[in-house]
SERO-4910 file (N, C-alpha, C, O; in steps of 0.05 Angstrom, whole numbers):
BEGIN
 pado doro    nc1    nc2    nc3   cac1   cac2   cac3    cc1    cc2    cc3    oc1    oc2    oc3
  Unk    A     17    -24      0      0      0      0     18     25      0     36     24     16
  Unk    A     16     43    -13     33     64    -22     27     88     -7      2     89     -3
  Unk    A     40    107      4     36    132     21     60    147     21     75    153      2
  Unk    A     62    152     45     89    177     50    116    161     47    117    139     59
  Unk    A    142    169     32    166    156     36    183    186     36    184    205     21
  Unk    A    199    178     66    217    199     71    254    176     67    260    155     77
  Unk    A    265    191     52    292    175     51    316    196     61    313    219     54
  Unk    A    336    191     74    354    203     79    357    237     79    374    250     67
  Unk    A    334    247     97    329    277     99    351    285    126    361    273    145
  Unk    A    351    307    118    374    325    129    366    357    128    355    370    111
  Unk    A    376    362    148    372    399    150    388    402    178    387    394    201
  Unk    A    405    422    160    423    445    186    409    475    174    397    486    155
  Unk    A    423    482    209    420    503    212    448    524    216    448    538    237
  Unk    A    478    528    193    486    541    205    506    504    216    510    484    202
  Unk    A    512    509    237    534    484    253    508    476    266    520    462    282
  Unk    A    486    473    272    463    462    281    459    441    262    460    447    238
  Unk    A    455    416    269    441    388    246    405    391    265    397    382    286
  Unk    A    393    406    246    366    395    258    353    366    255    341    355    273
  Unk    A    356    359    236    352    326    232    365    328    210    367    346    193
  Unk    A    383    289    212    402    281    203    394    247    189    388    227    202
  Unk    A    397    249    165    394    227    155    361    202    163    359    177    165
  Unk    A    342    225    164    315    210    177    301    189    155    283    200    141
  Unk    A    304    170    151    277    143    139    248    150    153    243    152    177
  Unk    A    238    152    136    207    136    152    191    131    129    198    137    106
  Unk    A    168    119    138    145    101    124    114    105    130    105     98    152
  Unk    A    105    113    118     67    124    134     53    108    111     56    114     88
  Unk    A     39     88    119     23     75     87     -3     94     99     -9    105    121
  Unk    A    -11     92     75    -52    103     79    -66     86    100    -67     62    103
  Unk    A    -74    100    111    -97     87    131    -82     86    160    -95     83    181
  Unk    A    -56     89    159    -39     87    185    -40    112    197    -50    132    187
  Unk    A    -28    110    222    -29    128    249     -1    120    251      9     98    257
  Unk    A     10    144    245     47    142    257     63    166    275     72    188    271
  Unk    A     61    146    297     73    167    318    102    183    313    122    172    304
  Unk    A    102    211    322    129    213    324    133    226    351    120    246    359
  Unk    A    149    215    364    152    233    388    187    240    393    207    231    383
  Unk    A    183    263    415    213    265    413    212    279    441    191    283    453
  Unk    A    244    289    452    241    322    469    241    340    462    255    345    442
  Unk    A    224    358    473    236    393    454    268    391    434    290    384    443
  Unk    A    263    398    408    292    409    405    299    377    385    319    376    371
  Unk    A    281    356    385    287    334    386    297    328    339    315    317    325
  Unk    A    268    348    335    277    347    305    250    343    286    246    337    263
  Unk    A    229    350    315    205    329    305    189    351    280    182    345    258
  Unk    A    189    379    293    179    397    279    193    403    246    181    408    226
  Unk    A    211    401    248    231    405    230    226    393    202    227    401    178
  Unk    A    219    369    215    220    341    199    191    347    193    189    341    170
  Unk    A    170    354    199    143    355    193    144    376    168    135    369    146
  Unk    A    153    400    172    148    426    169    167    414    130    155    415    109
  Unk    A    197    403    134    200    393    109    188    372     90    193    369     66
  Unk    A    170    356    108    148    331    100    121    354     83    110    346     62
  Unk    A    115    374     92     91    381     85    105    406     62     89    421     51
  Unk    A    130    406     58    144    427     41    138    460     46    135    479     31
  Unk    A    139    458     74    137    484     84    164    494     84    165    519     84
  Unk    A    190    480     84    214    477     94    229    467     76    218    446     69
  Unk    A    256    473     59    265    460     41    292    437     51    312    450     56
  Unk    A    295    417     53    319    400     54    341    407     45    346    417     23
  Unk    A    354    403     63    389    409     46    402    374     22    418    369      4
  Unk    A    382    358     40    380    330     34    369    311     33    357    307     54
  Unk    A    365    291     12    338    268     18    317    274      4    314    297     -5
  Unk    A    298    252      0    271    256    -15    251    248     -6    251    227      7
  Unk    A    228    262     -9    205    255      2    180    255    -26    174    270    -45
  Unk    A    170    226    -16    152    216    -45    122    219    -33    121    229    -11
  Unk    A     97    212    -45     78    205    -42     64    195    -57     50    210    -71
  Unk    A     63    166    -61     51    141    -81     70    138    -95     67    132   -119
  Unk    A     98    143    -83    120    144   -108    123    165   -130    135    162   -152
  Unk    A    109    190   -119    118    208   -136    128    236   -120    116    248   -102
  Unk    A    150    241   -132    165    264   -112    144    289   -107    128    299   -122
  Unk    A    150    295    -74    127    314    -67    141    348    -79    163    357    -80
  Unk    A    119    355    -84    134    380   -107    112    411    -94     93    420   -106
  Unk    A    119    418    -77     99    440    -64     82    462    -81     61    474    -75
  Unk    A     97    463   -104     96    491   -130     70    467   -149     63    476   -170
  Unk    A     58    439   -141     48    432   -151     18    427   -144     13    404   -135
  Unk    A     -2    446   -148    -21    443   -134    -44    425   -129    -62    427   -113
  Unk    A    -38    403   -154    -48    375   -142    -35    353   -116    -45    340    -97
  Unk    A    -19    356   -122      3    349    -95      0    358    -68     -1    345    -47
  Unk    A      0    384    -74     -8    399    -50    -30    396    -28    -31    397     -3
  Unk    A    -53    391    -59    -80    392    -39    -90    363    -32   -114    358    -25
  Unk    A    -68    341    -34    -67    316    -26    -61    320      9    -64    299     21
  Unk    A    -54    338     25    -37    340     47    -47    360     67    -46    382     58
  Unk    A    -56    360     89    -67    373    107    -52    369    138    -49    350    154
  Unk    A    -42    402    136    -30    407    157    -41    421    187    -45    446    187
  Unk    A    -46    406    211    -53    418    235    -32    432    246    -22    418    264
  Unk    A    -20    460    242      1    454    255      5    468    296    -18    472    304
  Unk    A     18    472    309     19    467    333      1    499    348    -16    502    366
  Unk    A     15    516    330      0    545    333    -17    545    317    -16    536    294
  Unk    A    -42    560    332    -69    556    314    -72    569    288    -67    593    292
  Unk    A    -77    564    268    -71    571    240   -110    583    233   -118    574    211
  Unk    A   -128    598    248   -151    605    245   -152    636    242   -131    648    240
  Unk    A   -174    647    240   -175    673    239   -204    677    254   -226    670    246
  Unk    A   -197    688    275   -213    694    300   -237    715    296   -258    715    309
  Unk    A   -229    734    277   -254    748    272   -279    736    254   -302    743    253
  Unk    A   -265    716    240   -294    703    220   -301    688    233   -289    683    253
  Unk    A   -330    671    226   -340    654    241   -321    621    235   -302    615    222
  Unk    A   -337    610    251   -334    571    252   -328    568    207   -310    560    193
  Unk    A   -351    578    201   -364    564    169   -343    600    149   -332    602    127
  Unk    A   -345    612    162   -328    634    148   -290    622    139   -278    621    118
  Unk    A   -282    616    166   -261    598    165   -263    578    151   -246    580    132
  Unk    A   -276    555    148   -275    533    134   -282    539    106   -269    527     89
  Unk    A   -301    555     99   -298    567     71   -279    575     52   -270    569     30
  Unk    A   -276    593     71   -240    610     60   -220    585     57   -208    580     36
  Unk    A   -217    568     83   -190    554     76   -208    526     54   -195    508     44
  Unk    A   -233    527     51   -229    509     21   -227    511      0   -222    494    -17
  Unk    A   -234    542     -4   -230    562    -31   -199    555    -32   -196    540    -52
  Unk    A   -178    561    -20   -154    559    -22   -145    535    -32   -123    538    -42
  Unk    A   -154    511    -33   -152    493    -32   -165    485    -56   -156    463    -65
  Unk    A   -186    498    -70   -196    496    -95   -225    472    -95   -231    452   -108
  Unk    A   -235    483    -76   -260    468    -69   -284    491    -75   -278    514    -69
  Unk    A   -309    487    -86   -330    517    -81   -353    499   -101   -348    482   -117
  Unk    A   -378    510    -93   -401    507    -89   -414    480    -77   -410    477    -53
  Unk    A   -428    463    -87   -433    436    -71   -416    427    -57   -416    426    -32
  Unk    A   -398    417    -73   -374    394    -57   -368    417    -34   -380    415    -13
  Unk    A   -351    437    -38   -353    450     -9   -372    458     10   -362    463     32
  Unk    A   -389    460      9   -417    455     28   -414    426     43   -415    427     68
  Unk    A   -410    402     31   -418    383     34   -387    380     56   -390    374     80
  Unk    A   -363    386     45   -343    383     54   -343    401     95   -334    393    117
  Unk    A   -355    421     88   -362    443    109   -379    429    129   -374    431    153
  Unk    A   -405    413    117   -418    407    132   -408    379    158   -413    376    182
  Unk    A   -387    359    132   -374    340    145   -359    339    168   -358    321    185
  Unk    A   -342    368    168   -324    368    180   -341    387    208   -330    383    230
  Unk    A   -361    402    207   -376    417    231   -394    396    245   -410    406    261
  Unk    A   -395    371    242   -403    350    242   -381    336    264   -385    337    288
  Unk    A   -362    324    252   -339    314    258   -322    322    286   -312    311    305
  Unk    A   -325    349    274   -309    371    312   -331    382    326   -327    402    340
  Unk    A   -353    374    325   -382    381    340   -383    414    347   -388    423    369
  Unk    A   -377    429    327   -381    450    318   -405    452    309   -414    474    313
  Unk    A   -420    435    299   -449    455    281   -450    462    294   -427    470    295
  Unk    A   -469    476    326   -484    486    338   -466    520    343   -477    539    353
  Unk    A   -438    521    332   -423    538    338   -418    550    302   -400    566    297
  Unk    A   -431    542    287   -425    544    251   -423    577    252   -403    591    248
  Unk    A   -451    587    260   -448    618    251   -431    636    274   -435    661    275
  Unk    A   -414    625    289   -408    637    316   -384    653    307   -371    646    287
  Unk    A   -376    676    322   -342    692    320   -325    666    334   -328    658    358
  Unk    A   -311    657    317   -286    649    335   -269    659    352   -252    644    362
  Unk    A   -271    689    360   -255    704    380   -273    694    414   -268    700    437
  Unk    A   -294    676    403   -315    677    429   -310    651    438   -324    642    456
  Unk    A   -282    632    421   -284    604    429   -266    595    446   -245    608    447
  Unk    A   -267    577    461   -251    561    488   -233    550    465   -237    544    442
  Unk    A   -203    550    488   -190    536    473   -192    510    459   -178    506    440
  Unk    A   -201    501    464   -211    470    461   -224    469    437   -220    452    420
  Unk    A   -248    498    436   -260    496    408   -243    507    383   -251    497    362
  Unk    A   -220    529    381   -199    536    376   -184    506    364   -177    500    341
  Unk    A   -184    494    384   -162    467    373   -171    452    346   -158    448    326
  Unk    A   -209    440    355   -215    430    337   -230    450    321   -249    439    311
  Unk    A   -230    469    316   -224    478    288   -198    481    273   -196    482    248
  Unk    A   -182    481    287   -156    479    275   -149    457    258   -141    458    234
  Unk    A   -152    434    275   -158    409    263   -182    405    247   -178    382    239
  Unk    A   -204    412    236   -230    411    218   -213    427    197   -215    416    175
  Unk    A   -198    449    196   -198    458    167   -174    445    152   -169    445    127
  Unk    A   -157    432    177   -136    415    157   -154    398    142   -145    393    120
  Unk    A   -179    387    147   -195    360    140   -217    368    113   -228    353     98
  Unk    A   -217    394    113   -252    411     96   -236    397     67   -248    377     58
  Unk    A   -214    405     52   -211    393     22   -200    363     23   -187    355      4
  Unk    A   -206    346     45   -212    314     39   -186    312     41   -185    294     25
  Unk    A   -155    316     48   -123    304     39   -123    271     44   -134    257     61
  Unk    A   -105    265     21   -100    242     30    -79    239     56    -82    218     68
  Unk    A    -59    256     65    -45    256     91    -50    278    101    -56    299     90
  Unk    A    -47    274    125    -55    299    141    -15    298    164      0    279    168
  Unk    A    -12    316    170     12    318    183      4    337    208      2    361    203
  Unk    A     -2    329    234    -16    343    257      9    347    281     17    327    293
  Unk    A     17    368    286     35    367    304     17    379    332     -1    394    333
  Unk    A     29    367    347     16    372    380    -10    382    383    -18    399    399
  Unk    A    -25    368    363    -59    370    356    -75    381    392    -96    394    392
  Unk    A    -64    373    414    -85    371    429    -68    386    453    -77    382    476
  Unk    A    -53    396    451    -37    424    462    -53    429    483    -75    438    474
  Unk    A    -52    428    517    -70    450    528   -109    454    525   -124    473    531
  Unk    A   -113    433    516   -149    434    521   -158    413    533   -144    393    537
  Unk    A   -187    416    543   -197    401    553   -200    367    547   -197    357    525
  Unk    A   -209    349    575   -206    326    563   -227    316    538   -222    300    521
  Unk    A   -259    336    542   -275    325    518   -262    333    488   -257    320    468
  Unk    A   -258    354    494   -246    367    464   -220    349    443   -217    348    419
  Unk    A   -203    338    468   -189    315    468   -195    290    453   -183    281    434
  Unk    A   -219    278    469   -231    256    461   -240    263    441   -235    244    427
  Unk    A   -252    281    424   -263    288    404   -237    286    373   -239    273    352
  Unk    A   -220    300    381   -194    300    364   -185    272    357   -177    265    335
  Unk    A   -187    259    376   -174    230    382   -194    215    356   -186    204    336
  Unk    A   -215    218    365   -234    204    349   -237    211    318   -242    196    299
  Unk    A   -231    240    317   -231    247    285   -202    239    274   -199    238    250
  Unk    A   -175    230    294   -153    217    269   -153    185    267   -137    171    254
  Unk    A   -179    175    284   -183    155    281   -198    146    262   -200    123    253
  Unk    A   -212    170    253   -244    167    234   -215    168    203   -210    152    185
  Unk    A   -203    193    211   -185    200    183   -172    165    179   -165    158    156
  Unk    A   -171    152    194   -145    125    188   -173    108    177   -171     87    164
  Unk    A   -192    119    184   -210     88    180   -211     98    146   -197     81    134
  Unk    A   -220    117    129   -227    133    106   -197    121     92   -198    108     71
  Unk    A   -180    125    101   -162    109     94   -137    124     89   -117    115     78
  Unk    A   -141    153    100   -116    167     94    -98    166    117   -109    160    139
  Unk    A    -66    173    116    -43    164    121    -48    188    138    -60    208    129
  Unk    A    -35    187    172    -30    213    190     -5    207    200      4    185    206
  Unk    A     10    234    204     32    230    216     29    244    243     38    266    237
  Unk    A     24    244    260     23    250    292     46    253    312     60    234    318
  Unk    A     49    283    323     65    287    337     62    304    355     57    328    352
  Unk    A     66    289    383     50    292    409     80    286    426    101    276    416
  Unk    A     75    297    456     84    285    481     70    280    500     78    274    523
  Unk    A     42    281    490     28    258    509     23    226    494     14    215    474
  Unk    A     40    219    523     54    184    516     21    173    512     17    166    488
  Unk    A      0    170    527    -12    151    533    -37    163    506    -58    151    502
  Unk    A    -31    183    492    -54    183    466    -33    169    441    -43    164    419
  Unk    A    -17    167    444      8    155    421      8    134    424     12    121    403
  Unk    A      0    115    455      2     93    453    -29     83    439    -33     64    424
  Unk    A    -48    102    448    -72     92    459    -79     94    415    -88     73    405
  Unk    A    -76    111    402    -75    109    371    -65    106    350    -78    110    330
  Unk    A    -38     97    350    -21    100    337    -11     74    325      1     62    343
  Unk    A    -10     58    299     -4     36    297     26     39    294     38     18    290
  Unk    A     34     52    294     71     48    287     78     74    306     63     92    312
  Unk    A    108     73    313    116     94    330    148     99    329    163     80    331
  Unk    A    159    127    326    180    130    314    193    147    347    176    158    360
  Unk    A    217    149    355    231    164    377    252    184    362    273    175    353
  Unk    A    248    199    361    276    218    345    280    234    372    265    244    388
  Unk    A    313    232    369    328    256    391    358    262    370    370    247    355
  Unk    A    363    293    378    380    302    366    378    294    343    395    278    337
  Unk    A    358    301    322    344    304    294    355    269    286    363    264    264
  Unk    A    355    252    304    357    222    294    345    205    298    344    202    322
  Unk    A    326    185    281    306    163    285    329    146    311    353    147    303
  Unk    A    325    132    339    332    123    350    313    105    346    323     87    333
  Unk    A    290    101    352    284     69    346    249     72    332    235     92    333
  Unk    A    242     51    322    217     55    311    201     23    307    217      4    309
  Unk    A    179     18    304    156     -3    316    129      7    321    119     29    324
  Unk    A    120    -19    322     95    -23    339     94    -19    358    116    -17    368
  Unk    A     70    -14    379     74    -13    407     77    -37    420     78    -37    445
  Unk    A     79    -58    407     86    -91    418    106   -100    405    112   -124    407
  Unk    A    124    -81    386    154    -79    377    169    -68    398    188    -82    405
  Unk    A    166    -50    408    177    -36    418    181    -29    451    199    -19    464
  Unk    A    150    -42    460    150    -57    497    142    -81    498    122    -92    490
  Unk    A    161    -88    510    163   -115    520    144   -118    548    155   -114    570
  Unk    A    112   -127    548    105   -125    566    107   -142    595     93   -139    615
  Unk    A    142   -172    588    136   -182    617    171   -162    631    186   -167    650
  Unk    A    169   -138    608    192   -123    624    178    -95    655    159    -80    658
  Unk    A    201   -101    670    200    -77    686    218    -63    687    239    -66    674
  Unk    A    213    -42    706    231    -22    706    238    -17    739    220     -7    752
  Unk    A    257    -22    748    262    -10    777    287     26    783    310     24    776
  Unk    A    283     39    789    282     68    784    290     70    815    273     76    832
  Unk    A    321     65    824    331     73    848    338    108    849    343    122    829
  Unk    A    337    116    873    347    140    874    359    148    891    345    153    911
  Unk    A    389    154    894    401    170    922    415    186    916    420    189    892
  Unk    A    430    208    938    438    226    945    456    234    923    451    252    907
  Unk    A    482    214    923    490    218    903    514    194    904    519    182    925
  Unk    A    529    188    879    551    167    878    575    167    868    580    174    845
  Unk    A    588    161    882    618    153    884    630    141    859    624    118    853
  Unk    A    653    159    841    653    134    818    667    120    817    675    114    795
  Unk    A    678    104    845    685     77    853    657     56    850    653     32    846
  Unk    A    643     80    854    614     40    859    609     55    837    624     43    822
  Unk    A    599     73    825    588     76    795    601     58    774    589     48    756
  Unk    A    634     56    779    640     36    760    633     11    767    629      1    745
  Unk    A    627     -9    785    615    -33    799    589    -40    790    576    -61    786
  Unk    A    583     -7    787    542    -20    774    548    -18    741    530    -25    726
  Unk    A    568     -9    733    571     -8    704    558    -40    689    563    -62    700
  Unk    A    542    -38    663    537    -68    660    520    -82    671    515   -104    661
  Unk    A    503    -73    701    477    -67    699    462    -57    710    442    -68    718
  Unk    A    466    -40    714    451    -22    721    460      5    698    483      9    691
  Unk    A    431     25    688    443     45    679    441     73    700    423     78    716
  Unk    A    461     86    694    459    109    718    463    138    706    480    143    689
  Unk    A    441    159    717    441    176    700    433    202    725    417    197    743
  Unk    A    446    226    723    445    245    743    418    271    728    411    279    706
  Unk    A    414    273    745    390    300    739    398    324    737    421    331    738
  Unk    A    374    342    734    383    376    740    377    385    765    365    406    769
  Unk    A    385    370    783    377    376    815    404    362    820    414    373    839
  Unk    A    418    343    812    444    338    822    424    305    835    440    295    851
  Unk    A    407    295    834    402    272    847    411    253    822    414    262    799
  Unk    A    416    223    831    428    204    816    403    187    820    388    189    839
  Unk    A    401    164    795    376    159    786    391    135    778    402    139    756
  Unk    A    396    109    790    400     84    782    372     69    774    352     68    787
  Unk    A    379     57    745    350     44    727    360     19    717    374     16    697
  Unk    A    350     -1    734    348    -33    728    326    -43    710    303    -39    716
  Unk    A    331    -54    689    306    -67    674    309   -104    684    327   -121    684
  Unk    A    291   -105    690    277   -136    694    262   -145    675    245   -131    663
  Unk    A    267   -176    670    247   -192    656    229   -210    684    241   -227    697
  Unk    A    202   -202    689    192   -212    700    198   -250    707    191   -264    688
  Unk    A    203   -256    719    205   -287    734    232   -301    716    233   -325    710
  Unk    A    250   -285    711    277   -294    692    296   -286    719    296   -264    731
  Unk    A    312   -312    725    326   -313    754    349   -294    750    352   -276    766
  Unk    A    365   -297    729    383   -279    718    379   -252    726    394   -241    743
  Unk    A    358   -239    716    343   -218    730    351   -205    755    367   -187    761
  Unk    A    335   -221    766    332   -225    798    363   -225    808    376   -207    819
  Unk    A    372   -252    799    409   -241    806    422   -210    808    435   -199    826
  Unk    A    410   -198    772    429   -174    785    421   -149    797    432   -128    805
  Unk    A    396   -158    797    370   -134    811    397   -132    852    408   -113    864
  Unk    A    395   -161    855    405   -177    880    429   -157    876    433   -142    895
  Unk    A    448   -155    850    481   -152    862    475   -112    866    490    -98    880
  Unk    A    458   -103    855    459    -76    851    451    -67    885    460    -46    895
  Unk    A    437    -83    899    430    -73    932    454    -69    943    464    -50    956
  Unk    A    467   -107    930    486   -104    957    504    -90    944    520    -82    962
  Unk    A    509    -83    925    535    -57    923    528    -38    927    540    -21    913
  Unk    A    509    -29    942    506     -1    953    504     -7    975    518      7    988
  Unk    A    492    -24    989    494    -27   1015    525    -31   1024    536    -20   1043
  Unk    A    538    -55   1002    566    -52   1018    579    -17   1023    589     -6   1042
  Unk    A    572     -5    996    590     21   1002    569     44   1014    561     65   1004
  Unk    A    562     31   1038    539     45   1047    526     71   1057    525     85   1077
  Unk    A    511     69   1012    497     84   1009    474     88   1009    463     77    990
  Unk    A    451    106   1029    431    110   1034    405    111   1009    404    130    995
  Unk    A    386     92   1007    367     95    974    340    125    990    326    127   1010
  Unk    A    343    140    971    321    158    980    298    153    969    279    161    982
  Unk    A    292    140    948    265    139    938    276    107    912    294    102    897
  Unk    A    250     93    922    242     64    906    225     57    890    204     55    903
  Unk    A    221     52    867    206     50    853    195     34    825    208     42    806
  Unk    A    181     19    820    186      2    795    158      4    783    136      7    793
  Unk    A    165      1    762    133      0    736    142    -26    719    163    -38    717
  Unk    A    122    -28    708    118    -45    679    127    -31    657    127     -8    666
  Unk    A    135    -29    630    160    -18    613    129    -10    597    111    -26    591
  Unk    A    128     23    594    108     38    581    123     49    558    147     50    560
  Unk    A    111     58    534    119     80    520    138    102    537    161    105    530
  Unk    A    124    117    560    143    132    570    173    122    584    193    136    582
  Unk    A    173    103    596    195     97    605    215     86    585    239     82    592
  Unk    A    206     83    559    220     72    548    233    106    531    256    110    522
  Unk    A    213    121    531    217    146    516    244    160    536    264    174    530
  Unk    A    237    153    553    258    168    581    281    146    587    296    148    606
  Unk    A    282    129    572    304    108    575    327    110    550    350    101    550
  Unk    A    312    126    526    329    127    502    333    163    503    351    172    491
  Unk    A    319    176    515    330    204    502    335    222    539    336    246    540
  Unk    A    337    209    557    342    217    580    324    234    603    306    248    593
  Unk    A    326    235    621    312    257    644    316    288    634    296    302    630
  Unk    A    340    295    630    348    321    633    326    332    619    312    320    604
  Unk    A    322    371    628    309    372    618    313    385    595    336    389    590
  Unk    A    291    395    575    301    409    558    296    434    550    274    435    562
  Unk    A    299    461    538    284    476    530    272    479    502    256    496    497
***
C-alpha cells in the first residue's frame, strides 16, 4: 500500500544538524507516531514533510511520486494541523472553513458538503455561525484540526494537535484521526502525550538530536513481561558507579540527584540475580536509597530510557 516515503532527509541550521539522515514510512490508513524532546527534530521534519521547509537532503515521495509543493495537485493531497493555531478569530466557525477550502480549490456543492462533514466531525455545528474570538480553547483546537480535514487530503501531518485543552475536546480529536485512518488516509502525529500515542497510533518512531533512534509497533517496541526499577540516592561515588557499570544504567539529573534504572524480565532468575548484586553494592559502600520505585515498561519509560531525564528547553 503506497503513502508517504521519507529517505535520507537532512537539514542544518548554520553548525546546528536539525535532523540528520531521517527514513520513515506512513502507508494510507496508518497512524504514525512521532515523538521526541523539545529540540528533538520532530517539527523540523514535519514542516520539510509538508514542504513548508526545504531539505538540504533526501527525498520525500507520495505514491512514489516526488512531493513538489509549487504543484497544486500534490499539494492539496496533504493537510497540515500545525501546533499554533492557524484560524482567523474574527470570522465565524463556516467563514473559516470556507476560506481555507477556496484555497484549496473546493467551491459550491462539494464544499458545502465538505463544510458540513467536518462541523459534524469537531461538534461545531451548533457553533457554525459563531465569532471564533468567542471560542474556548478547546474549540480553537478542533477547528484547527477541521480545516486541515474541509478539502478531503489524502495525509494529514498534525503536530501537538491537542496542546493544552480540555479532556472532551481531546476525546473528540482523538476520534476524528481515528475516523481520518478508518477513510483510509495516512497521519503522521506528533504529540508528548505518551498515553494518546500509545492509545492510537499503529507504528511509532523516537527521534532525539534530529535522529530516528528506534521505531515499531507498540508490541515492537515494549516488551510487556519487562519492568523497570528506578533507584534513587543522594549521590555516587565513581568507585561504585564503576561496579554497577553493565547493569545497572545510571544517569544524574538537573537537581544533582542520581537515578540508578534496572530493567527486569519478569520471573527470569538472571534478573533477579542482578536486581540482587545492585543492593548489595550499595549497601556494601553504604549508600543510603532515598526513593524506590518500579513500573511495567510503558511508552514513556521507554521514551525516558532512550532520550534521557534532563530537561530540555
Amino acid at each position: 500500500m503506497n503513502g508517504l516515503t521519507v529517505s535520507h532527509l537532512r537539514k542544518c541550521y548554520g553548525d546546528l544538524t536539525a535532523v540528520e539522515d531521517l527514513d520513515l514510512q506512513v502507508k494510507r490508513g496508518e497512524i504514525f507516531g512521532l515523538i521526541g524532546p523539545n529540540g528533538a527534530g520532530k517539527s523540523t521534519s514535519m514542516m520539510m514533510i509538508i514542504g513548508l521547509l526545504k531539505p538540504d537532503s533526501g527525498t520525500i515521495s507520495f505514491d512514489d511520486q516526488p512531493y513538489d509543493i509549487h504543484n497544486s495537485e500534490m499539494r492539496s493531497r496533504f493537510g497540515l494541523v500545525p501546533q499554533n493555531l492557524a484560524i482567523y478569530p474574527e470570522l465565524t466557525t463556516v467563514q473559516n472553513l470556507r476560506f481555507f477550502g477556496r484555497l484549496n480549490g473546493l467551491s459550491g456543492q462539494k464544499l458545502q458538503e465538505r463544510i458540513d462533514y467536518v462541523l459534524h466531525l469537531t461538534g461545531l455545528k451548533d457553533n457554525a455561525n459563531h465569532s471564533v474570538a468567542t471560542f474556548s480553547g478547546g474549540m480553537m483546537r478542533r477547528l484547527n484540526f477541521g480545516i486541515a480535514l474541509v478539502h478531503e487530503p489524502e495525509f494529514v501531518v498534525l503536530d501537538e494537535p491537542t496542546v493544552g485543552i480540555d479532556p472532551q475536546s481531546r476525546s473528540n480529536l482523538l476520534d476524528g484521526v481515528r475516523e481520518l485512518s478508518k477513510q483510509g488516509a495516512g497521519v503522521l502525529y506528533a504529540s508528548h502525550y505518551m498515553e494518546e500515542v500509545e492509545a492510537i497510533c499503529d507504528r511509532v518512531a523516537i527521534m532525539d538530536h534530529g535522529r530516528l533512534l528506534k521505531e515499531g509497533t507498540i508490541d515492537e517496541l515494549l516488551d510487556r513481561n519487562q519492568a523497570e526499577l528506578s533507584i534513587e540516592v543522594e549521590s555516587l561515588p565513581a568507585e561504585v558507579a564503576a561496579k554497577l557499570q553493565g547493569i545497572a544504567e545510571i544517569e544524574t539529573d538537573d537537581q544533582g540527584k542520581t537515578r540508578i534504572e534496572v530493567s527486569q524480565t519478569l520471573h527470569r532468575r538472571d534478573d533477579s540475580n542482578r536486581l540482587r548484586s545492585v543492593f548489595e553494592i550499595l549497601d556494601r559502600a553504604g549508600i543510603p536509597l532515598e526513593s524506590l520505585a518500579s513500573q511495567k515498561t510503558s511508552l514513556e519509560t521507554l521514551f525516558l530510557k532512550l532520550t534521557g531525564r534532563r530537561l530540555r528547553d
